[in-house]
N, C-alpha and C positions, 0 to 999 in steps of 0.2 A: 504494500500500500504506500503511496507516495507521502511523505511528510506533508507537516503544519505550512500554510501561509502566516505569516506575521507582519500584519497591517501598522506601517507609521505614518501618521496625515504630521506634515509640516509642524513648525514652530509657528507661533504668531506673526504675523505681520501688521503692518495698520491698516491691509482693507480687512483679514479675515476677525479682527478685532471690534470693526464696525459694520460688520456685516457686508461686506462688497463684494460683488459676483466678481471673482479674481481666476479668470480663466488663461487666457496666452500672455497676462499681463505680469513683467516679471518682478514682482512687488519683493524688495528683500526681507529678510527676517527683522523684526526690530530686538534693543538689549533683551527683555523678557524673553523670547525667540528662540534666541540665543542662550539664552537660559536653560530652558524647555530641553532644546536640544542635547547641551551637557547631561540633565539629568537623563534623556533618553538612551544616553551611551549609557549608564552607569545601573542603568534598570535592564538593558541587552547585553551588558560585559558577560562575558564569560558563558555566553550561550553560541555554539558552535551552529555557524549559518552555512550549509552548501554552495548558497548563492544570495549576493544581496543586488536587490533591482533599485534602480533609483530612476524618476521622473528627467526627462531633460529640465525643468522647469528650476531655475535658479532657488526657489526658496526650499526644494525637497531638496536639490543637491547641496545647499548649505547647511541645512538641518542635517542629512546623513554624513558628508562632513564632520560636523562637527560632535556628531557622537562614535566619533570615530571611525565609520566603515567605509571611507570614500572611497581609500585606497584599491580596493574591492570592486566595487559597486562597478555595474552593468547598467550604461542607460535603456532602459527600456520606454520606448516613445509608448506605448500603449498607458504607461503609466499617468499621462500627460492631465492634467482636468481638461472637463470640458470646455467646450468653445463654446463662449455665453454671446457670441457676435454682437449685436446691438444691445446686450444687459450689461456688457463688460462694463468691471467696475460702476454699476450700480448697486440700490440692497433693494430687499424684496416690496419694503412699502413704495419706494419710487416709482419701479413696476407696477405694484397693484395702483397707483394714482390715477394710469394712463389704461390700466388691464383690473380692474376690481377681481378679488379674486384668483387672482392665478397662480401656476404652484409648473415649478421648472418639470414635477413628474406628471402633471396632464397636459398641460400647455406649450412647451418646449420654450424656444426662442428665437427668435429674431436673426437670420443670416447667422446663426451659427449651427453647433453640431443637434441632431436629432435625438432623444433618448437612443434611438438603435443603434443610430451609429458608434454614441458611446458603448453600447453595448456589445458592439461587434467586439471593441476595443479589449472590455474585461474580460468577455468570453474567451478569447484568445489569448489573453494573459494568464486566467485558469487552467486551460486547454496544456500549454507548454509549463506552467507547474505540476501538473499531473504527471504528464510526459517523460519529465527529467529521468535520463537515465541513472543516475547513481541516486542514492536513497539522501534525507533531510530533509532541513526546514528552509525554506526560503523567505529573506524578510526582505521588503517592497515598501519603500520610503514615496508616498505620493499626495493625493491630495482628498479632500472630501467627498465629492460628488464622487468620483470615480471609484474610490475606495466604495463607496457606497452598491455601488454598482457591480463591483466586484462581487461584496458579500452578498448579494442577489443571485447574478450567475453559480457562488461556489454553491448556496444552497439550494439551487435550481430553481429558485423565486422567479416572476417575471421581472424584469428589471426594473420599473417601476416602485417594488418592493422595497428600492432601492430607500423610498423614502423614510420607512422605519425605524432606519440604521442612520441616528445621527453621530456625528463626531468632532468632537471636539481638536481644539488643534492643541500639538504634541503629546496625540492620545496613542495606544497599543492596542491592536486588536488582533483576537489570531483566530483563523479558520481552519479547521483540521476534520477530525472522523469522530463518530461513536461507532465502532465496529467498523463496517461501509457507508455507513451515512454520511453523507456532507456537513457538516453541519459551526454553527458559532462557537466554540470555546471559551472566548473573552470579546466582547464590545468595548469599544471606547475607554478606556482604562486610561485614566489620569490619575490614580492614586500612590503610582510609586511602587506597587507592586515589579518586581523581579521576573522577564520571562523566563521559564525552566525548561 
């Protein structure tokens, strides 16, 4: 059976702090952030990764950086968040100003990515975690929406499901088995806990 995924959504930055759809925008970590990210090495030390993926997107490769695995780390583009095209760097009541109502998991967006598309995205990031031939954990430093979407795909949700699974930034989350099931092991884990 193929090992755990271990989900890391970024350090803060100051849109995801005030809520701003930060999609191909390379918004960097701020101090706190940066912060986050030191402890997220220190709660991942000492857990032996196969492989660690990182977003091209400068705020996951600063965050993975700086908890130490850059050296490592594999960019993987599927990691990327979504393309909020016309929401970029807005937040959500702005949107609803002009859209009463709307929600990125029924409605989508504006000139950018589709839920499918993103979802083509995690599907295929799951698909080649399963895959790997040699046995472990893989940890995947990226963003929220897409993480989101991932834990949808691994547990065979429609991706949409996506929306249940919120996260917080410089949170832990690992998706692994019960038996053969797909299934969540930890959500959003900001407490400091140690992954094992």
């Amino acid at each position: 059976m193929p090992g755990r995924l271990v989900l890391v959504r970024h350090g803060q930055t100051a849109w995801s702090r005030t809520g701003r759809h930060t999609g191909t925008t390379d918004v960097p970590l701020e101090a706190a952030g940066r912060r986050q990210a030191d402890l997220l090495g220190r709660r991942l030390a000492g857990h032996e990764f196969a492989q660690v993926l990182v977003s091209p997107l400068g705020r996951a490769a600063q965050t993975c950086a700086l908890a130490g695995f850059g050296a490592g780390a594999v960019v993987g583009a599927d990691l990327r968040e979504w393309d909020y095209g016309a929401y970029e760097g807005r937040t959500t009541e702005e949107i609803r100003a002009e859209r009463p109502g709307w929600s990125i998991w029924r409605d989508g967006v504006i000139d950018g990515e589709t839920l499918a598309d993103v979802a083509t995205r995690a599907a295929r990031l799951v698909a080649s975690v399963r895959s790997r031939p040699t046995p472990g954990d893989v940890l995947a430093f990226g963003h929220a929406h897409i993480l989101r979407v991932v834990a949808a795909c691994w547990t065979g949700l429609d991706p949409a499901h996506g929306a249940h699974f919120v996260l917080d930034a410089a949170s832990i989350s690992v998706l692994g088995y019960e038996r053969e099931t797909p299934v969540v092991l930890r959500w959003n884990d900001t407490a400091g806990e140690p992954v094992r």
